[in-house]
C-alpha positions in Angstrom: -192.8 -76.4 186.0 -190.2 -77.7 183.6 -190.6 -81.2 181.5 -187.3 -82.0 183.4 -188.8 -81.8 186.9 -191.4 -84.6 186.3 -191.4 -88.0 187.7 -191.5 -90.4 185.1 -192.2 -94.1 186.4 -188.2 -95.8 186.9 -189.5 -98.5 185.0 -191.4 -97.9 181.8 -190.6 -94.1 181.7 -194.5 -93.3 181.7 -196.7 -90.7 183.5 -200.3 -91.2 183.9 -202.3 -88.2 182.4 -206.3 -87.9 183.2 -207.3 -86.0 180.0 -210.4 -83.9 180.5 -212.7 -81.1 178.0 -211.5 -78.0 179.0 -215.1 -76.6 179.2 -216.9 -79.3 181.0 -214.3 -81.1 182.7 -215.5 -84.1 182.4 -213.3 -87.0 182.6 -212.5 -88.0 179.0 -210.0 -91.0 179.5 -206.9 -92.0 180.8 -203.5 -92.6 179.0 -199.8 -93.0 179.4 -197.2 -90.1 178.5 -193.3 -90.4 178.2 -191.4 -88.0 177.7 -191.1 -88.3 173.6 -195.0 -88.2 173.9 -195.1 -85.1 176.3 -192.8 -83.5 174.3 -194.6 -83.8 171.2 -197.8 -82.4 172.9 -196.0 -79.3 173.7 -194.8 -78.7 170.0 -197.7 -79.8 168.4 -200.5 -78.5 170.8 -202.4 -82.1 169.9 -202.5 -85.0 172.9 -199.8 -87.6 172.4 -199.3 -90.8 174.2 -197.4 -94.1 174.6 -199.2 -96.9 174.1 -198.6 -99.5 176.2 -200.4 -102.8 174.3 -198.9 -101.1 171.1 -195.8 -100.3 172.3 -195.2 -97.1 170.1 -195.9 -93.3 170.3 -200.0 -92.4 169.2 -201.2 -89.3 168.7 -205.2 -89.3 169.6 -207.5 -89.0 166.6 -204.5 -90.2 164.0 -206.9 -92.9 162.7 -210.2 -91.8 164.1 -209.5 -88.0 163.6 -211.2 -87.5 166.8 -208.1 -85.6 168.0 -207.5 -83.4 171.5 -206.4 -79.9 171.2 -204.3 -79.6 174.6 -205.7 -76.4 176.0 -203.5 -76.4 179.4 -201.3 -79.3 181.2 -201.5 -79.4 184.8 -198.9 -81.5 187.2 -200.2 -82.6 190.2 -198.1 -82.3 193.5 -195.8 -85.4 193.6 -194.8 -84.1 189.9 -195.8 -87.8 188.8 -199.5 -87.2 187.2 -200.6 -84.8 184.6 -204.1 -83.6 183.4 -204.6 -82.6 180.2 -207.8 -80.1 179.6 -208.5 -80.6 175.9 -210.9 -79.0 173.1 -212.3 -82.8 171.9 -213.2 -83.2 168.3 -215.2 -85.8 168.5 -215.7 -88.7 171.4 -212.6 -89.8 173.2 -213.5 -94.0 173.1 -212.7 -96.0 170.3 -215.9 -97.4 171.2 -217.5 -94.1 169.6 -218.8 -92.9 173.6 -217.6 -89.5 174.5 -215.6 -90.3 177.8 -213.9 -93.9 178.2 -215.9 -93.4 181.6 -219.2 -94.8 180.7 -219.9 -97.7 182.7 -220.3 -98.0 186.7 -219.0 -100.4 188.9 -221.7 -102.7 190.7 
């Protein structure tokens, strides 16, 4: 599937991606991607986003250094969600956890 093919939201430009380690596939966190972002991830091989509250292009681990080495992208079947499986360099929260996924709902 082509970068062209995808369904970026009408209004923002953004595509949700579920980021997960490649070996465990656990859920590391969530993000937003548009199409500067995706595009950069290809060339660079290292997760890039759009951040929403920030309103700029991020690439993950740029201040932490905890960056995501994008292993494989997959699209899901509406062509409007991507999963990237990453090799993590450290935890994905900038709370210092692993996955953003740590807490449970009551």
């Amino acid at each position: 599937m082509k970068v062209d093919e995808l369904r970026f939201d009408s209004r923002d430009g953004l595509i949700p991606v579920v980021v997960q380690d490649v070996k465990t596939r656990e859920v590391l966190m969530l993000a937003y991607a548009n199409r500067e972002a995706l595009e950069r991830t290809l060339s660079t091989g290292f997760a890039h986003f759009w951040s929403r509250t920030r309103r700029k292009l991020w690439m993950k681990g740029e201040e932490s250094g905890n960056t995501q080495r994008v292993e494989k992208i997959l699209v899901d079947c509406d062509a409007d969600a991507l999963v990237y499986l990453v090799t993590p360099s450290g935890p994905a929260c900038h709370t210092g956890n692993r996955t953003c996924f740590y807490r449970s709902l009551d």
